[in-house]
C-alpha distance (Angstrom), angle and dihedral (degrees) to the residues before:
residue distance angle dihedral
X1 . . .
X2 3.78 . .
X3 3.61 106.9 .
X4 3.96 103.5 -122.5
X5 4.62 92.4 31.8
X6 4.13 100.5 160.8
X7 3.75 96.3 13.5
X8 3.70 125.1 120.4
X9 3.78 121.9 -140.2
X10 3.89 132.5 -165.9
X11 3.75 124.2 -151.6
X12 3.75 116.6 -168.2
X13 3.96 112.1 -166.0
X14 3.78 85.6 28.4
X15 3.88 102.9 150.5
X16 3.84 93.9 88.1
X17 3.68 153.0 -12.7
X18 4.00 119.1 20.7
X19 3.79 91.1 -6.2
X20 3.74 94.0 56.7
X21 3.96 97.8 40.5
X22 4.12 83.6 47.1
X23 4.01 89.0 45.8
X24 4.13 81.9 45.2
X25 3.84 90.9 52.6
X26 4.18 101.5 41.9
X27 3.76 81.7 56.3
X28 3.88 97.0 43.7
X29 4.04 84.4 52.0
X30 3.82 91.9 54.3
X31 3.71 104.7 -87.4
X32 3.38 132.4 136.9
X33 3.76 114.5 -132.0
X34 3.67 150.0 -139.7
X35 3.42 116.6 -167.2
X36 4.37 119.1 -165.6
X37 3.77 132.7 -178.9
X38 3.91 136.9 125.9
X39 4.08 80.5 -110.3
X40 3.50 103.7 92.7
X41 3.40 103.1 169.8
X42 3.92 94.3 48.9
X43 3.78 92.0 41.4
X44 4.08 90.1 54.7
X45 3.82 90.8 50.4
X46 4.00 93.9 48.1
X47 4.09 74.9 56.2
X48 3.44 97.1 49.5
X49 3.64 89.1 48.3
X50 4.07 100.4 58.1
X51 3.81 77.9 38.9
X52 4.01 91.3 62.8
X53 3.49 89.7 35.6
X54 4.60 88.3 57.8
X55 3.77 95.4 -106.7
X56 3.93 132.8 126.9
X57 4.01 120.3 -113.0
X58 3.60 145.5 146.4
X59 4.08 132.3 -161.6
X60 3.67 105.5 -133.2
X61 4.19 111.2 -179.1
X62 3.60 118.5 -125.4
X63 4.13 146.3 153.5
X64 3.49 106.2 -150.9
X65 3.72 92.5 -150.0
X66 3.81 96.5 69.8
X67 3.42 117.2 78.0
X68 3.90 100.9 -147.5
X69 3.84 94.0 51.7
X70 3.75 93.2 59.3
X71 3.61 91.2 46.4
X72 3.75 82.9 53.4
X73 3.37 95.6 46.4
X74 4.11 94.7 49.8
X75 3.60 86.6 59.0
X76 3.58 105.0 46.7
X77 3.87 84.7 52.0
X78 3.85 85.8 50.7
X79 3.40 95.5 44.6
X80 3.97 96.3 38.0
X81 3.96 94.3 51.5
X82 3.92 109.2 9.0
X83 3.88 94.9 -106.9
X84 3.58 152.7 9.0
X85 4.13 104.7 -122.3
X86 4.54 93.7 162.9
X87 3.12 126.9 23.2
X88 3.95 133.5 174.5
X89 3.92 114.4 -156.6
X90 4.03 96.9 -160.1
X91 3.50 106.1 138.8
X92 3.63 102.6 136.2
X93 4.15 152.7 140.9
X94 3.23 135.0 -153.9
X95 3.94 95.0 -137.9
X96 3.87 122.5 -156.4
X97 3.83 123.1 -44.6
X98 3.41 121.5 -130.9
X99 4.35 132.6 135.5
X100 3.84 102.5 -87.4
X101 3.66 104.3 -104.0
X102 3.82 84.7 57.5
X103 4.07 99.3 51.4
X104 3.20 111.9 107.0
X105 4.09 124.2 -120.9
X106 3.74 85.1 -122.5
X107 3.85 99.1 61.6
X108 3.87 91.8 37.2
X109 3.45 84.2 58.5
X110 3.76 99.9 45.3
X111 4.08 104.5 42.9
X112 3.52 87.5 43.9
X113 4.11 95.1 57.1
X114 3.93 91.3 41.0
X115 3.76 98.5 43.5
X116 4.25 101.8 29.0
X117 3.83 96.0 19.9
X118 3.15 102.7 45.5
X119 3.95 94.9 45.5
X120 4.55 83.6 56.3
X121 3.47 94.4 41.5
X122 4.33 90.1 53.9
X123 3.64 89.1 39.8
X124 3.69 86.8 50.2
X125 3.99 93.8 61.5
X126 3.51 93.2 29.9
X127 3.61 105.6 62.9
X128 3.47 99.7 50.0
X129 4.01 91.6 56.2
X130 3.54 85.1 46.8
X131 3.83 91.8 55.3
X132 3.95 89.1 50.3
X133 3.88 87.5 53.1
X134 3.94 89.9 41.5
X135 3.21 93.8 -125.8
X136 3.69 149.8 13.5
X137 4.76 142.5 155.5
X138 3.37 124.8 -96.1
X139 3.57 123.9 -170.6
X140 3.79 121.1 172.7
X141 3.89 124.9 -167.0
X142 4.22 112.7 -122.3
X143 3.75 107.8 142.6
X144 3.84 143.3 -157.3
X145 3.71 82.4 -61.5
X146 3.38 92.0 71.2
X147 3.96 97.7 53.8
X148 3.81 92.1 37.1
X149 3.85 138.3 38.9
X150 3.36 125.8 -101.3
X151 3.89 118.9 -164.6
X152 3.95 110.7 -131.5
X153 3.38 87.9 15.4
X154 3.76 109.7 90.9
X155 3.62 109.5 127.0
X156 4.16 84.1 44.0
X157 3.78 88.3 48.7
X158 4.14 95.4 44.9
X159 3.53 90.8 54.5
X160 3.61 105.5 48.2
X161 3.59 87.1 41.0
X162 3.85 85.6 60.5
X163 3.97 95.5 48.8
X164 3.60 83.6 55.4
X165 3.65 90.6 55.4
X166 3.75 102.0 52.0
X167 3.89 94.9 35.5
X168 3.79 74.8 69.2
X169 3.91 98.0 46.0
X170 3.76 103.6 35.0
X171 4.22 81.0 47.5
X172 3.98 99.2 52.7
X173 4.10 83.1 39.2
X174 3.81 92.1 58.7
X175 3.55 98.5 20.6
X176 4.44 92.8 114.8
X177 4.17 92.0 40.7
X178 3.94 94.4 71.1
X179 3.98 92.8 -103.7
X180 4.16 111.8 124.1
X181 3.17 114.2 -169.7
X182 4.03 124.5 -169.8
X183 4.05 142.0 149.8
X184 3.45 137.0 -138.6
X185 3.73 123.0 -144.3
X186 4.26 107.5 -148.2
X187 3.89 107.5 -154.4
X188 3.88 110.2 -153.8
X189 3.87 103.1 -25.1
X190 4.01 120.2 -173.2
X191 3.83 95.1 -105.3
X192 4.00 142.3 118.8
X193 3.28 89.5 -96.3
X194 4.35 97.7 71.5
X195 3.82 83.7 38.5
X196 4.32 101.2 152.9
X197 4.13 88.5 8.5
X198 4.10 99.7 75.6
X199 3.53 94.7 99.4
X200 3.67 102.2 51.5
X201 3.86 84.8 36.1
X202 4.22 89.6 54.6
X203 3.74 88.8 53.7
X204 4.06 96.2 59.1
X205 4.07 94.3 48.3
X206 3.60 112.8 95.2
X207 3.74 99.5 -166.4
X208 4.55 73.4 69.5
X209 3.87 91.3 -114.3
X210 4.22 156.8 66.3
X211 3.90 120.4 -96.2
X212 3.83 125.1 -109.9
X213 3.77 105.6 -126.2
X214 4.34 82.8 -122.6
X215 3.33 82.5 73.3
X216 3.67 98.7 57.7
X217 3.55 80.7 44.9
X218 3.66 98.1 59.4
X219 3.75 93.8 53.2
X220 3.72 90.2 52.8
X221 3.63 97.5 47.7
X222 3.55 89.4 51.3
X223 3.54 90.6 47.3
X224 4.13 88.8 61.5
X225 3.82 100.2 41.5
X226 3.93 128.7 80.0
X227 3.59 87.3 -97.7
X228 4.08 87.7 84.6
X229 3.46 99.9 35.3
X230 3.61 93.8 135.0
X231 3.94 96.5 42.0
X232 3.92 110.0 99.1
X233 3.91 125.4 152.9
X234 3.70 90.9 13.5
X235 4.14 116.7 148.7
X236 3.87 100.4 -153.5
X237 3.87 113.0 -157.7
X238 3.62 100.3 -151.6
X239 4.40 89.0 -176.8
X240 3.59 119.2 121.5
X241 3.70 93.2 -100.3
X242 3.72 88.0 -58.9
X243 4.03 93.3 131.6
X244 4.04 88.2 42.4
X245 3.86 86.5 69.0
């Protein structure tokens, strides 16, 4: 028995990378799933993918930053598939890196409503579904960036130090109404994101190499199953070692 058969699982950021391997795996483990990003094209081909593969998805369209669209998009999952019982809130960029007296208002402002934004906003709609269910997993994506510092970084660093922060809060708030809610924290993963970085990234992982997004994907689909049932709050450093350092 697949460990999440009858559940349905929502994958923000779903168009490549971590969220589609994730969006990949929740269907592998017997989920059905809704996939959301302002990609459309990539979001319909990480579709077509758990398709091929004899799992159940839709692409559903959203920006995480506005409000109204991920109400929308809550209720379209609802009304597509009856619930939402996982969902991953990973939407994110990495924004423009520069010292902090040199980044610009304008990128502050943007990575931190995609990455920290976004991540309330979802856990905004989310919850309260979840309540109705009585019950549900949340995992949201910060990263070692958010337990570290990162020179050049510090709009980046800000907000995944914030989704660290209210994983914890929104987690302790709905710890005794069946919700968990936890992060995981990727070290350097082998995405478009860390495009031009790998080999200073490489260098900095003690385990001597990158991460597969499936691996990132693993620790969230554990996170959602049965298998954590008594892990709530919990940052997960998913790195290599590099935080151990």
């Amino acid at each position: 028995m697949t460990r999440l058969a009858g559940k349905v699982a929502l994958v923000t950021g779903g168009s490549a990378g971590i969220g589609r391997a994730t969006a990949l795996i929740y269907a592998r483990e017997g989920a059905k799933v809704v996939v959301s990003d302002i990609a459309v094209e990539g979001g319909e081909e990480t579709v077509r993918k758990i398709k091929e593969n004899g799992g159940e998805a839709v692409f559903i369209k959203a920006n995480v930053v506005n409000d109204a669209e991920v109400k929308e998009l809550i209720d379209k999952t609802v009304s597509t598939y009856g619930s939402i019982d996982c969902a991953f809130n990973n939407a994110g960029i990495l924004g423009e890196m520069a010292p902090t007296a040199d980044c610009t208002e304008e990128n502050f402002d943007k990575v931190i409503n995609i990455n920290l934004k976004g991540v309330f906003l979802c856990l905004k709609h989310e919850i309260p579904q979840m309540l109705k269910q009585g019950g549900g997993a949340i995992v949201n994506t910060a990263s070692i960036a958010g337990l570290i510092g990162f020179p050049t970084a510090p709009a980046y660093v800000a907000s995944k130090g914030g989704v660290v922060q209210i994983t914890r809060v929104s987690a302790l708030e709905y710890a005794d109404k069946g919700i968990r809610i936890n992060a995981v924290c990727p070290g350097g993963i082998e995405t478009e994101m860390i495009s031009g970085m790998e080999e200073n990234l490489l260098a900095a992982h003690p385990i001597g190499r990158l991460g597969k997004p499936e691996e990132i994907g693993e620790a969230v689909v554990w996170l959602s199953s049965p298998a954590a049932s008594f892990v709530t709050g919990h940052i997960m450093a998913v790195d290599g070692g590099y935080t151990a350092q």
